[in-house]
PDB file of N, CA, C, O and CB in Angstrom:
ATOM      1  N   UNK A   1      16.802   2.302   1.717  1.00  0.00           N
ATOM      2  CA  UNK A   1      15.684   1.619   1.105  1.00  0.00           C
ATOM      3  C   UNK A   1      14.399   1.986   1.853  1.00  0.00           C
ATOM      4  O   UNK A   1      14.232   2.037   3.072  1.00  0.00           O
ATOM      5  CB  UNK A   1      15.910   0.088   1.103  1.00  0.00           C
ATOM      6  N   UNK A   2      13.390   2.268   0.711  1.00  0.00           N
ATOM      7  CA  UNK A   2      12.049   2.535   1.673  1.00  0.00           C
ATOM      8  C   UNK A   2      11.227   1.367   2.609  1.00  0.00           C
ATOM      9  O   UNK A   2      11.355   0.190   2.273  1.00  0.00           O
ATOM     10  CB  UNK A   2      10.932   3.048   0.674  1.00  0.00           C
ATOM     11  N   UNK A   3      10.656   1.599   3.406  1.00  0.00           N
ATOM     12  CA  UNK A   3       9.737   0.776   4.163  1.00  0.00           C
ATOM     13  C   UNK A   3       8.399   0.447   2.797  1.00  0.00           C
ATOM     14  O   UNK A   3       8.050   1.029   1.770  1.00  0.00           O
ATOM     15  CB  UNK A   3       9.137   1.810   5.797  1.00  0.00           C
ATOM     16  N   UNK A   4       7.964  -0.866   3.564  1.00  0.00           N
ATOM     17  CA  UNK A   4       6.733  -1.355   3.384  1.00  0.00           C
ATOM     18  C   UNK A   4       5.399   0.199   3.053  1.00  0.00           C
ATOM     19  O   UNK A   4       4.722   0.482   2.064  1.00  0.00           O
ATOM     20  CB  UNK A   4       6.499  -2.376   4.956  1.00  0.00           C
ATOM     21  N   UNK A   5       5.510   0.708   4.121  1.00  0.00           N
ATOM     22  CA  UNK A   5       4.798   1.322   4.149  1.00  0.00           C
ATOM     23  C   UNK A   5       4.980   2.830   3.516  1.00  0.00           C
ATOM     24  O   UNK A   5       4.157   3.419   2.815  1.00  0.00           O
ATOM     25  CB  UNK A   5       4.546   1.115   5.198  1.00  0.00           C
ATOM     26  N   UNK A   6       6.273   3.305   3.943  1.00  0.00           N
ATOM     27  CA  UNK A   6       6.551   3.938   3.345  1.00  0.00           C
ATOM     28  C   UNK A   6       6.044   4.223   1.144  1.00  0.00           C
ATOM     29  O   UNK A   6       5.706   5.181   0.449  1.00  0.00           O
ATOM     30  CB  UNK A   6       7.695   3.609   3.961  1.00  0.00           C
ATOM     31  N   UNK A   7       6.234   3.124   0.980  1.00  0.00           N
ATOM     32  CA  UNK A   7       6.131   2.648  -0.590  1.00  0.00           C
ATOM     33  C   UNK A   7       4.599   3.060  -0.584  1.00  0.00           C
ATOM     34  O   UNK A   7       4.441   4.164  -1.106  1.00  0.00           O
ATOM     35  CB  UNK A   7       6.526   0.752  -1.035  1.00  0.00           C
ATOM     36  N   UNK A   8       3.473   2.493  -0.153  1.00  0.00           N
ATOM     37  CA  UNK A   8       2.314   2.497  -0.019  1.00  0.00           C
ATOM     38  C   UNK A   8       2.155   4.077   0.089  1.00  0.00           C
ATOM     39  O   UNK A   8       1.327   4.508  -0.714  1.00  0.00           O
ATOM     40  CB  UNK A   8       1.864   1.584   1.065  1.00  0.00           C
ATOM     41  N   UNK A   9       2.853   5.202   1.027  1.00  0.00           N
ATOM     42  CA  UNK A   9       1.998   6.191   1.049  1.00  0.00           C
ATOM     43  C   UNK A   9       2.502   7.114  -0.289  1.00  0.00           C
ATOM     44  O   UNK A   9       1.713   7.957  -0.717  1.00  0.00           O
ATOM     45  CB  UNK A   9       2.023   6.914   2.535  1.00  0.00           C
ATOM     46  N   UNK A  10       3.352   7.005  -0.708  1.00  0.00           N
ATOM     47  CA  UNK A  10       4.121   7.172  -1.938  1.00  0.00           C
ATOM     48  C   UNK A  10       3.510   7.094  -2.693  1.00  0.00           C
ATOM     49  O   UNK A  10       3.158   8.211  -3.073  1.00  0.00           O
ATOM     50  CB  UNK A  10       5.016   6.532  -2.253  1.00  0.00           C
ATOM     51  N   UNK A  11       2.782   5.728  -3.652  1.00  0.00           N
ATOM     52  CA  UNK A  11       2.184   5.822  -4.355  1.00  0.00           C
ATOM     53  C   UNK A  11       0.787   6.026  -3.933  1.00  0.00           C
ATOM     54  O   UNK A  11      -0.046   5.807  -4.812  1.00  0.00           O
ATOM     55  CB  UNK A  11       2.493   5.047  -4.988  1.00  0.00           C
ATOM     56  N   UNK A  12       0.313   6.426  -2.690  1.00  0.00           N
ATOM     57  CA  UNK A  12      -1.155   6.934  -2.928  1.00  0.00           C
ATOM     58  C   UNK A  12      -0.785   8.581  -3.283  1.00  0.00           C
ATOM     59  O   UNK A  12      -1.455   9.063  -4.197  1.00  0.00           O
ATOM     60  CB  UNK A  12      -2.311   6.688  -1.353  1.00  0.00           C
ATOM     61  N   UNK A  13      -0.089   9.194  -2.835  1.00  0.00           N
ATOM     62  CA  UNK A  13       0.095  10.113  -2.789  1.00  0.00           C
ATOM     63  C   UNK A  13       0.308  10.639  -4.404  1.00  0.00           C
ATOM     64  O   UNK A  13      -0.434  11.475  -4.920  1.00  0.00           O
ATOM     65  CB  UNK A  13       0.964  10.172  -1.833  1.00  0.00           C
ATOM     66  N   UNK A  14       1.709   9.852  -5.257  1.00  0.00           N
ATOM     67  CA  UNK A  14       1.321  10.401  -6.268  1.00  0.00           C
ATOM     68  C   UNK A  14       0.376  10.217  -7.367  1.00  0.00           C
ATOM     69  O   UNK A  14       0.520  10.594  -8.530  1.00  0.00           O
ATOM     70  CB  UNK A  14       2.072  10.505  -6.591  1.00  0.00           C
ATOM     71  N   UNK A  15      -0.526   9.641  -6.895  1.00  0.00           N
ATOM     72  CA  UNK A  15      -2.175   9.558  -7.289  1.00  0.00           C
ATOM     73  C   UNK A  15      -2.883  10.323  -7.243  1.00  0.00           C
ATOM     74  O   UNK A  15      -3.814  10.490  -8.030  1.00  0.00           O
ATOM     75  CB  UNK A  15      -2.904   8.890  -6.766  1.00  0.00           C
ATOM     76  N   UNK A  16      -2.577  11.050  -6.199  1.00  0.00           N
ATOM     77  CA  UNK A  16      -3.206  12.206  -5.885  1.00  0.00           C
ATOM     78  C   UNK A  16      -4.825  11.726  -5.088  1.00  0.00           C
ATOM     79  O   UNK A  16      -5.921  12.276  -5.199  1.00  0.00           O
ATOM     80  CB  UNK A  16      -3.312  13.128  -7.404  1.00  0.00           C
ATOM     81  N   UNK A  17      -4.361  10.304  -4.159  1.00  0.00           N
ATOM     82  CA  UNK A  17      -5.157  10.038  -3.439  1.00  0.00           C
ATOM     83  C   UNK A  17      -5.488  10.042  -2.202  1.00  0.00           C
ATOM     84  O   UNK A  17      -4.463   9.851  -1.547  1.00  0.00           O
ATOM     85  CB  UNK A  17      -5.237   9.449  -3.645  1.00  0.00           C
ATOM     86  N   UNK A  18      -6.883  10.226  -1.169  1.00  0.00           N
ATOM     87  CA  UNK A  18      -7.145  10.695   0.081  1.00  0.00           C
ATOM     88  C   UNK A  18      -6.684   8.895   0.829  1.00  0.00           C
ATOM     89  O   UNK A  18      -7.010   7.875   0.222  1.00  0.00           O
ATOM     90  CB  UNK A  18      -9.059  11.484   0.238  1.00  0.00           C
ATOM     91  N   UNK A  19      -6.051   8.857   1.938  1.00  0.00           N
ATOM     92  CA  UNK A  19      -6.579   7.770   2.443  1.00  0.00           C
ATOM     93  C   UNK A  19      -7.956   7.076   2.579  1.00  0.00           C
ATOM     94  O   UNK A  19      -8.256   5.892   2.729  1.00  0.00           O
ATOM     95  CB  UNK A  19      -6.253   7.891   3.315  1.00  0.00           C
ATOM     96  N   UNK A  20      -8.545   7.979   2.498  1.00  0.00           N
ATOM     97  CA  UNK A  20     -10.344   7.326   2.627  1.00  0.00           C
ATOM     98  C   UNK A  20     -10.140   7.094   1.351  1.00  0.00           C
ATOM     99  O   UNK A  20     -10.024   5.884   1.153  1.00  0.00           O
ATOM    100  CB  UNK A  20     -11.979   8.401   3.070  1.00  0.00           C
ATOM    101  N   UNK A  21     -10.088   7.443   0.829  1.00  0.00           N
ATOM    102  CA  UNK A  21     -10.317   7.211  -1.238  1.00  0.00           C
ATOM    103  C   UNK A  21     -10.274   5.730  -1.542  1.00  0.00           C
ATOM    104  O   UNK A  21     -11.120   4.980  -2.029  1.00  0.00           O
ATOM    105  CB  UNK A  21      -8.728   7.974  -2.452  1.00  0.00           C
ATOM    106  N   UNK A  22      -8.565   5.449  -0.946  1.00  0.00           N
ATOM    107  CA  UNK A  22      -7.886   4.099  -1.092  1.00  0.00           C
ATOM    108  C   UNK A  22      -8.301   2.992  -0.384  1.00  0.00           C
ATOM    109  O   UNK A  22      -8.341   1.801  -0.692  1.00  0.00           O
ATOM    110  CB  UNK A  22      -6.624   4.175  -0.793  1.00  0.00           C
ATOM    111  N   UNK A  23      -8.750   3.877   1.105  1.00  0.00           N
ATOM    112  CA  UNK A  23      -9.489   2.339   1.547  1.00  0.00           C
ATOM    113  C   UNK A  23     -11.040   1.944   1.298  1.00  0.00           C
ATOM    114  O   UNK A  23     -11.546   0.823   1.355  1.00  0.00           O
ATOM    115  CB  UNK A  23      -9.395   2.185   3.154  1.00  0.00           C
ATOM    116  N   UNK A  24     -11.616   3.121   1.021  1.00  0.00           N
ATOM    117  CA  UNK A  24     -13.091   2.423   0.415  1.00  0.00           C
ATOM    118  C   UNK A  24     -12.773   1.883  -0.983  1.00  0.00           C
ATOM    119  O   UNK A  24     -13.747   1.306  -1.468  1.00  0.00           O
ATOM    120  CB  UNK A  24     -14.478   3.633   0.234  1.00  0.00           C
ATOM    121  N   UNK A  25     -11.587   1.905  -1.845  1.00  0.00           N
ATOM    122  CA  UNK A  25     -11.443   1.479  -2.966  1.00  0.00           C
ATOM    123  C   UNK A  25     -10.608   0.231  -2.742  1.00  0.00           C
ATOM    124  O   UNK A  25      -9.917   0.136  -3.756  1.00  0.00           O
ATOM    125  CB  UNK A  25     -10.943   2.475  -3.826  1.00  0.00           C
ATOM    126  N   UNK A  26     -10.376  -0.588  -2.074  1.00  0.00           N
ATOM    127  CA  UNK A  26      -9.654  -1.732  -1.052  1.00  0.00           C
ATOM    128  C   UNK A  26     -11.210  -2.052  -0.251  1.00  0.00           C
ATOM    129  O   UNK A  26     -11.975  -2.668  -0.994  1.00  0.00           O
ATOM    130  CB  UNK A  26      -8.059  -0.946   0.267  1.00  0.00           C
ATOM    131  N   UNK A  27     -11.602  -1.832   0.692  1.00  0.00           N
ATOM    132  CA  UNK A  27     -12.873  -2.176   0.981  1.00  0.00           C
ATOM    133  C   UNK A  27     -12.165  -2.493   2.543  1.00  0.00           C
ATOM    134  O   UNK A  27     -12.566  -3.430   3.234  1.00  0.00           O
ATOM    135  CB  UNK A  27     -13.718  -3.475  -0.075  1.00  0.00           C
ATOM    136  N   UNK A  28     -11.246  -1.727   2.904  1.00  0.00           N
ATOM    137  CA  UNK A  28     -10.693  -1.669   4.345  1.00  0.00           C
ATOM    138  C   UNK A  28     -10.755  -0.215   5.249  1.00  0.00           C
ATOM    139  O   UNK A  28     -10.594   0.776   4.537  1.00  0.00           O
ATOM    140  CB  UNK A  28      -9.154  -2.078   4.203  1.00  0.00           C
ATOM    141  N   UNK A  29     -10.902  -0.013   6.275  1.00  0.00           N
ATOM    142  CA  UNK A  29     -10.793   1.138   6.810  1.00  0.00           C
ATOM    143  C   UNK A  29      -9.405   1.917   7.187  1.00  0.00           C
ATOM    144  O   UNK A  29      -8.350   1.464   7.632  1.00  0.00           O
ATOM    145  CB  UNK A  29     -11.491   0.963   7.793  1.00  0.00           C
ATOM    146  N   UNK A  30      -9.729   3.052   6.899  1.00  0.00           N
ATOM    147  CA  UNK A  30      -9.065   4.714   6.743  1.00  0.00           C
ATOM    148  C   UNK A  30      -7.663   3.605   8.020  1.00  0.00           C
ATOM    149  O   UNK A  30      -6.681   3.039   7.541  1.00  0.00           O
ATOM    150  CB  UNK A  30     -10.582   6.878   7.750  1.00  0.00           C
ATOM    151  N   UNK A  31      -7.965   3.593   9.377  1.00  0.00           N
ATOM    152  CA  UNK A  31      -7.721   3.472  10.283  1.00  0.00           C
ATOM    153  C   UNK A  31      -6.399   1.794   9.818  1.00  0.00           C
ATOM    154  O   UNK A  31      -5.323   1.595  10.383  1.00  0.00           O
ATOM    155  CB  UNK A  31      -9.217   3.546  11.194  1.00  0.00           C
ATOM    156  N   UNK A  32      -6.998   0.934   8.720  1.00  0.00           N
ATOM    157  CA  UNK A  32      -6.138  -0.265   8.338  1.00  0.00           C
ATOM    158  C   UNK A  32      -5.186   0.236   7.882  1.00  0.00           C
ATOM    159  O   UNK A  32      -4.009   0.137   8.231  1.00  0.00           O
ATOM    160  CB  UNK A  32      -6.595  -1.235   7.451  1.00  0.00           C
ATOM    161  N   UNK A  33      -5.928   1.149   6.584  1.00  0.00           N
ATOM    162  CA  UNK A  33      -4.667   1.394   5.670  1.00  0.00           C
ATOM    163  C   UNK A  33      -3.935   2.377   6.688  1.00  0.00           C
ATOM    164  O   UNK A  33      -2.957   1.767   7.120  1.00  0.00           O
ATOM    165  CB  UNK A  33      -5.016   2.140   3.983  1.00  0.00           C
ATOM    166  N   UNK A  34      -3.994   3.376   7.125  1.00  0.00           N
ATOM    167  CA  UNK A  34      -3.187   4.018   8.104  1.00  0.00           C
ATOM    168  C   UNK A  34      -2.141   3.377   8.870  1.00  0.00           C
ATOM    169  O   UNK A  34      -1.025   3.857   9.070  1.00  0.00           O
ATOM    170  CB  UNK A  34      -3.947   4.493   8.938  1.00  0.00           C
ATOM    171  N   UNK A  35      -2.625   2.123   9.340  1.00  0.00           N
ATOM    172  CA  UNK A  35      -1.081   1.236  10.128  1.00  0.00           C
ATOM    173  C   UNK A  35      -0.251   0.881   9.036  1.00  0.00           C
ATOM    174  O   UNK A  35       0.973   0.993   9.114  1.00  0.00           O
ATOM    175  CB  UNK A  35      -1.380  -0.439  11.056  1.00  0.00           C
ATOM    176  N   UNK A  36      -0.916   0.398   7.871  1.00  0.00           N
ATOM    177  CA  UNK A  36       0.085  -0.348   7.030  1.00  0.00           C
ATOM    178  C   UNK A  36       0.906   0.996   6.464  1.00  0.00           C
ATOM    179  O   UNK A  36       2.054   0.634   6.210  1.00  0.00           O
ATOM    180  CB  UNK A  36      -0.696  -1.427   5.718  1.00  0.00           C
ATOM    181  N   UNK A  37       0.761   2.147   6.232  1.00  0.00           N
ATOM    182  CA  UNK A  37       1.432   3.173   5.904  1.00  0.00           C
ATOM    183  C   UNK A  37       2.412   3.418   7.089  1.00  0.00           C
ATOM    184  O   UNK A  37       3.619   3.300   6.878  1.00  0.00           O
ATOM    185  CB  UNK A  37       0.528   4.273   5.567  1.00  0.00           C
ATOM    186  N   UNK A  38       2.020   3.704   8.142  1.00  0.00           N
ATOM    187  CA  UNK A  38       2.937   3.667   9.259  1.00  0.00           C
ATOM    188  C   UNK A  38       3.692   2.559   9.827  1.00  0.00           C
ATOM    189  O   UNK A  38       4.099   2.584  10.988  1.00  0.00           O
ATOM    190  CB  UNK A  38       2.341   4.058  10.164  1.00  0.00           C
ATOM    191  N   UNK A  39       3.900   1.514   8.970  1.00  0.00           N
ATOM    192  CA  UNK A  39       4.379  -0.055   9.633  1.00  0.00           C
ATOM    193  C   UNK A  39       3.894  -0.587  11.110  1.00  0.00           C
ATOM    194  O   UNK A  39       4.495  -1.122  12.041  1.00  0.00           O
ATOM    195  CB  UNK A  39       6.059  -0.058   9.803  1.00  0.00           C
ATOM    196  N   UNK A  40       2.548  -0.199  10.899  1.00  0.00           N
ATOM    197  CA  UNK A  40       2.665  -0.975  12.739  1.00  0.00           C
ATOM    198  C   UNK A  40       1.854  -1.999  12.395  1.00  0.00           C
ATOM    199  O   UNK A  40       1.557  -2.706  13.358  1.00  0.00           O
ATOM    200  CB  UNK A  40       1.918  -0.016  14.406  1.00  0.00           C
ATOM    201  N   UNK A  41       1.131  -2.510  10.776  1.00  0.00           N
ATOM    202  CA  UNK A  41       0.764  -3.695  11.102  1.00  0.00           C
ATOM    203  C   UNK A  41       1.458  -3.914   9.543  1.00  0.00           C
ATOM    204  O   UNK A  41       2.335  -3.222   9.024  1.00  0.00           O
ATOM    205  CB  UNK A  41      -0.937  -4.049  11.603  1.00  0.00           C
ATOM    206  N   UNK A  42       0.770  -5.102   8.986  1.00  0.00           N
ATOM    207  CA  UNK A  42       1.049  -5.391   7.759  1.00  0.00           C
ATOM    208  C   UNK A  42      -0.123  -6.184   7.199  1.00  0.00           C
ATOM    209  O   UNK A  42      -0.880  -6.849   7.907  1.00  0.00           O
ATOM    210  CB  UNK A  42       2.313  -6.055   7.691  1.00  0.00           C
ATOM    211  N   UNK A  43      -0.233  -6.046   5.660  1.00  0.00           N
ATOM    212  CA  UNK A  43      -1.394  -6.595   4.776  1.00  0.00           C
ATOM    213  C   UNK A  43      -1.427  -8.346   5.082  1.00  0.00           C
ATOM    214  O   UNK A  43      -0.519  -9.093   5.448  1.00  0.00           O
ATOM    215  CB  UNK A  43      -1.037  -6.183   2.933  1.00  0.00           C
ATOM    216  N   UNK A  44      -2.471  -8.549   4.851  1.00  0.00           N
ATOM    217  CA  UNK A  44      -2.827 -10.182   4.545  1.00  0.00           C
ATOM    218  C   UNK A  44      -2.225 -10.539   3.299  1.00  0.00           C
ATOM    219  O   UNK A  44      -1.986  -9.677   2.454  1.00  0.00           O
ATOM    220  CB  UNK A  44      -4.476 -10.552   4.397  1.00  0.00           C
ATOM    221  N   UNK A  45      -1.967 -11.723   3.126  1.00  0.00           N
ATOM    222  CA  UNK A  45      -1.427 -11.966   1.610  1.00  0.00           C
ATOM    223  C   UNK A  45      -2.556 -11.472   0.108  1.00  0.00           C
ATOM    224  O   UNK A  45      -2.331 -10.903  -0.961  1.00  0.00           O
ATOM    225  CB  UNK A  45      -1.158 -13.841   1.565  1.00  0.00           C
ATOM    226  N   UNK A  46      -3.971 -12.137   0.857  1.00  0.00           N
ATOM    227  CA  UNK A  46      -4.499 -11.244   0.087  1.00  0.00           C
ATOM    228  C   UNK A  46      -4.739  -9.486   0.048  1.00  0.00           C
ATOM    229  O   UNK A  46      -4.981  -8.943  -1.030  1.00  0.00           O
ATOM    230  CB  UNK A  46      -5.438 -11.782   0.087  1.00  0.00           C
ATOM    231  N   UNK A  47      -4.664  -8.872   1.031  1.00  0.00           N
ATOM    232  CA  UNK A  47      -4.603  -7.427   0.418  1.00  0.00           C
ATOM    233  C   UNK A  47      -3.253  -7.083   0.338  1.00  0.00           C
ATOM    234  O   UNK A  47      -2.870  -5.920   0.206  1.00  0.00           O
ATOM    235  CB  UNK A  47      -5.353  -6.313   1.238  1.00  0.00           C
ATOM    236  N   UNK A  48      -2.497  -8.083   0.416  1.00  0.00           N
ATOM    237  CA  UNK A  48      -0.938  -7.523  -0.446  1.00  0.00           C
ATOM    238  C   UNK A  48      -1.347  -7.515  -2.334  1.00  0.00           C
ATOM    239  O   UNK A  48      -1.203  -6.690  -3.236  1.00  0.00           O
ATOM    240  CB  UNK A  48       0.780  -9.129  -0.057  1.00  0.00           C
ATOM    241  N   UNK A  49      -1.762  -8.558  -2.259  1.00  0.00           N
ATOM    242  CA  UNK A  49      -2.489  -8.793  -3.937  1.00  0.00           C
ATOM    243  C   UNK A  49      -3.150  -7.765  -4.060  1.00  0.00           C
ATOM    244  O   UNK A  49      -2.795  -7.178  -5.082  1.00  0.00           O
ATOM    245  CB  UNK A  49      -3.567 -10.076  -4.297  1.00  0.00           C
ATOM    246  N   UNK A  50      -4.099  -7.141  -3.422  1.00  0.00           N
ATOM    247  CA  UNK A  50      -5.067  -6.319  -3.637  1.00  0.00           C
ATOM    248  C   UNK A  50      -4.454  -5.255  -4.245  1.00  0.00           C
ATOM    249  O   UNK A  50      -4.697  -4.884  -5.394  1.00  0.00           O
ATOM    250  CB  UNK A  50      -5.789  -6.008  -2.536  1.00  0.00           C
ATOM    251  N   UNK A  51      -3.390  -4.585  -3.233  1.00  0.00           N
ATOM    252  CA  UNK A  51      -3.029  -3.441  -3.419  1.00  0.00           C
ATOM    253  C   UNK A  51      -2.081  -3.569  -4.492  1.00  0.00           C
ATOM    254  O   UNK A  51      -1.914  -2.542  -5.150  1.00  0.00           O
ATOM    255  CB  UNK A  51      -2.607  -2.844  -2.287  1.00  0.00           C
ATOM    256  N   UNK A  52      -1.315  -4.745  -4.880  1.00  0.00           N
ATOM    257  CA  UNK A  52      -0.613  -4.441  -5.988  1.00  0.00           C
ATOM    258  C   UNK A  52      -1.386  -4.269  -7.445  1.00  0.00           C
ATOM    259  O   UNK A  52      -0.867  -3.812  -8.464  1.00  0.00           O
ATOM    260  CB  UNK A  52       0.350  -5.457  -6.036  1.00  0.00           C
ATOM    261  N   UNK A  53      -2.596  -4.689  -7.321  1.00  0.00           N
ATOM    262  CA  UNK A  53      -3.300  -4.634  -8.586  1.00  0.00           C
ATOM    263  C   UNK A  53      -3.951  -3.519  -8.473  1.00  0.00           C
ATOM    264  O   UNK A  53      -4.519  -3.259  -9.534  1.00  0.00           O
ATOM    265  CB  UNK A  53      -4.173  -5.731  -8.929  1.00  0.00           C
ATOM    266  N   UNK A  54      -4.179  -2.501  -7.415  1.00  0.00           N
ATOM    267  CA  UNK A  54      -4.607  -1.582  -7.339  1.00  0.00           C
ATOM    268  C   UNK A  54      -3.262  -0.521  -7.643  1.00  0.00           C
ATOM    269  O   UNK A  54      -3.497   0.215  -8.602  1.00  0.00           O
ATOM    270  CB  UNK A  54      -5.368  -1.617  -6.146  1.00  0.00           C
ATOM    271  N   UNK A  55      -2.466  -0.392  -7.275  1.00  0.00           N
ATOM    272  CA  UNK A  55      -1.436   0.357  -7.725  1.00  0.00           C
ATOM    273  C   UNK A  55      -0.707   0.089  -8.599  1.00  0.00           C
ATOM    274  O   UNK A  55       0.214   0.892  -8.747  1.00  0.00           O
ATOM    275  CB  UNK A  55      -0.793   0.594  -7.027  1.00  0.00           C
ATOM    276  N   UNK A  56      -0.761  -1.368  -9.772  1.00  0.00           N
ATOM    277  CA  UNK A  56      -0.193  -1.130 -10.441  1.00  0.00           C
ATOM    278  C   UNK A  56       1.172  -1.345 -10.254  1.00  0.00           C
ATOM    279  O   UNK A  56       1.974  -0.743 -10.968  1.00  0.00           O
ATOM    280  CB  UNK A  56      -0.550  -0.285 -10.661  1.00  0.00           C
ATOM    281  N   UNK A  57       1.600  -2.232  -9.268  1.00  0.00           N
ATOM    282  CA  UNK A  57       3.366  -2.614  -9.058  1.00  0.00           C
ATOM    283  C   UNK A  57       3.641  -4.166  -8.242  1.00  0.00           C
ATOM    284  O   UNK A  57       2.992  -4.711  -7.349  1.00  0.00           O
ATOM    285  CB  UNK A  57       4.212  -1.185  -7.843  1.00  0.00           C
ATOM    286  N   UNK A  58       4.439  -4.440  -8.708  1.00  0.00           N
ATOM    287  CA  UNK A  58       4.510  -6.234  -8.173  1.00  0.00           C
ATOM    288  C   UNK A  58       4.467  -5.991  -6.557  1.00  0.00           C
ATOM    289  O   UNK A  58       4.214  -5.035  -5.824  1.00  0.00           O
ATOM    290  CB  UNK A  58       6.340  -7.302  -8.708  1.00  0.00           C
ATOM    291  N   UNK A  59       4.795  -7.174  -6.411  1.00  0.00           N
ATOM    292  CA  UNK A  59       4.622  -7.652  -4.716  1.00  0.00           C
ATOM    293  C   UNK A  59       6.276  -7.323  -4.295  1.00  0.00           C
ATOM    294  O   UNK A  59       6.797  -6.627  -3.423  1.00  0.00           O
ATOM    295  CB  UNK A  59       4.070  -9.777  -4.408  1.00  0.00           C
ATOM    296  N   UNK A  60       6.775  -8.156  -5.333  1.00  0.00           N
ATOM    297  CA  UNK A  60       8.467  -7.631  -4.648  1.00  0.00           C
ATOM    298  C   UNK A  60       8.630  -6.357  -4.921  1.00  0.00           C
ATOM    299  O   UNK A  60       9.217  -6.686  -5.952  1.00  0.00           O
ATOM    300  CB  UNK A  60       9.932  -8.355  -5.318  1.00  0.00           C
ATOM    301  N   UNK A  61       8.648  -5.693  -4.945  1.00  0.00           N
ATOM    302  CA  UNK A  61       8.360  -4.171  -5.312  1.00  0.00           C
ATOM    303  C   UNK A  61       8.383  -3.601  -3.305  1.00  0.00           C
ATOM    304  O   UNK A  61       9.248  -3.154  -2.553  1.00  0.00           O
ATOM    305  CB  UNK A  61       6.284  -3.948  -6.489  1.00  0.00           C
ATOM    306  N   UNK A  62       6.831  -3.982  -3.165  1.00  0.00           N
ATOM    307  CA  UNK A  62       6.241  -3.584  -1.934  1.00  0.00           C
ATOM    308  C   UNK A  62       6.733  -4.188  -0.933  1.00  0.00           C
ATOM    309  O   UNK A  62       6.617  -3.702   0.192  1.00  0.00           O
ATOM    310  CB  UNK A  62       4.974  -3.730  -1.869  1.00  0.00           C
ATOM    311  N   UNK A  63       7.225  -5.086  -1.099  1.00  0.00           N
ATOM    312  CA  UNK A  63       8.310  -5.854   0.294  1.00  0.00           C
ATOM    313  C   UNK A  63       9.581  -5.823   0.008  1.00  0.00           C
ATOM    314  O   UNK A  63      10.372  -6.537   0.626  1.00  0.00           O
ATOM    315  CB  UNK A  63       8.136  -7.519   0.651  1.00  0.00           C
ATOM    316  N   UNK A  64       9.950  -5.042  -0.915  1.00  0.00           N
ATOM    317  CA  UNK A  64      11.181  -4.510  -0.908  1.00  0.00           C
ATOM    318  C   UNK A  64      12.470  -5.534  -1.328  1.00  0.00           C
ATOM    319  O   UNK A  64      13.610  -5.518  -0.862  1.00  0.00           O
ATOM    320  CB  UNK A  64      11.308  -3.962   0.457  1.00  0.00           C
ATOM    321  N   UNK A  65      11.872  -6.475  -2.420  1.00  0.00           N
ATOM    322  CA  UNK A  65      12.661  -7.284  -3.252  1.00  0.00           C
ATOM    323  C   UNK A  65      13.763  -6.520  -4.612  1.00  0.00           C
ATOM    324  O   UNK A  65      14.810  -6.873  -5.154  1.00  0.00           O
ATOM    325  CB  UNK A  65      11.500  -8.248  -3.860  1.00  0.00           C
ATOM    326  N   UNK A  66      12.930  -5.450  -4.730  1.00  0.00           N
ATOM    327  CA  UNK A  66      13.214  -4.707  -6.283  1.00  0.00           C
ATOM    328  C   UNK A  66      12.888  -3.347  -5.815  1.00  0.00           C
ATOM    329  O   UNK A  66      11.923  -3.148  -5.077  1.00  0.00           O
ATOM    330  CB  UNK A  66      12.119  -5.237  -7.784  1.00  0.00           C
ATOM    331  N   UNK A  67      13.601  -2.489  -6.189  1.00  0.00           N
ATOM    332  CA  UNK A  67      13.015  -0.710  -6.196  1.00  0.00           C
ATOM    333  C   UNK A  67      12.322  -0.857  -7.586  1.00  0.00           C
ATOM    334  O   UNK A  67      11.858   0.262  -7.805  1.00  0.00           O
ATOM    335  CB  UNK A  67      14.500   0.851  -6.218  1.00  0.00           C
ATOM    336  N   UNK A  68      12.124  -1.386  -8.267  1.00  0.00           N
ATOM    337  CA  UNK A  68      11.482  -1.489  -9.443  1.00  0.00           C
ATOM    338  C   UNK A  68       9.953  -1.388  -9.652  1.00  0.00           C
ATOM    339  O   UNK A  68       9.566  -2.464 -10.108  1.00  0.00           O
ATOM    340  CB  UNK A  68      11.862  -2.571  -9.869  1.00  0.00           C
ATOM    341  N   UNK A  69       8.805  -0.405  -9.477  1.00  0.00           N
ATOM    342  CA  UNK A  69       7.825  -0.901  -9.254  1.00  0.00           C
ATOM    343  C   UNK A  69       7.277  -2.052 -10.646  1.00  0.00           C
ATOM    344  O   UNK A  69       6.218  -2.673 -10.552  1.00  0.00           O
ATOM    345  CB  UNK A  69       7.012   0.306  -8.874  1.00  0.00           C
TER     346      UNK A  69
END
């Protein structure tokens, strides 16, 4: 099963998006989203929301309730 983060760089990727892209489009820095891709930190409840409405896939999805996005 994928990581938290793992999932996150996944779908920026097949977006065909820069990390800078995603976090000025989140309104967080290159350097945030970078831990949460690498698991060394994790989102607030609200930019867990954020990012699911930005990508387009539930919350259990991204914490690894469902492989289902």
């Amino acid at each position: 099963m994928k990581t938290f983060g793992e999932k996150l760089k996944e779908l920026r990727i097949d977006k065909g998006l820069t990390q800078k892209k995603v976090a000025e489009a989140l309104s967080v820095t290159v350097s945030t989203l970078s831990h949460w891709e690498c698991n060394y930190q994790e989102p607030s409840y609200k930019d867990l929301l954020t990012l699911c409405r930005f990508y387009e896939v539930s919350a259990d999805y991204l914490i690894g309730l469902t492989e289902e996005p």
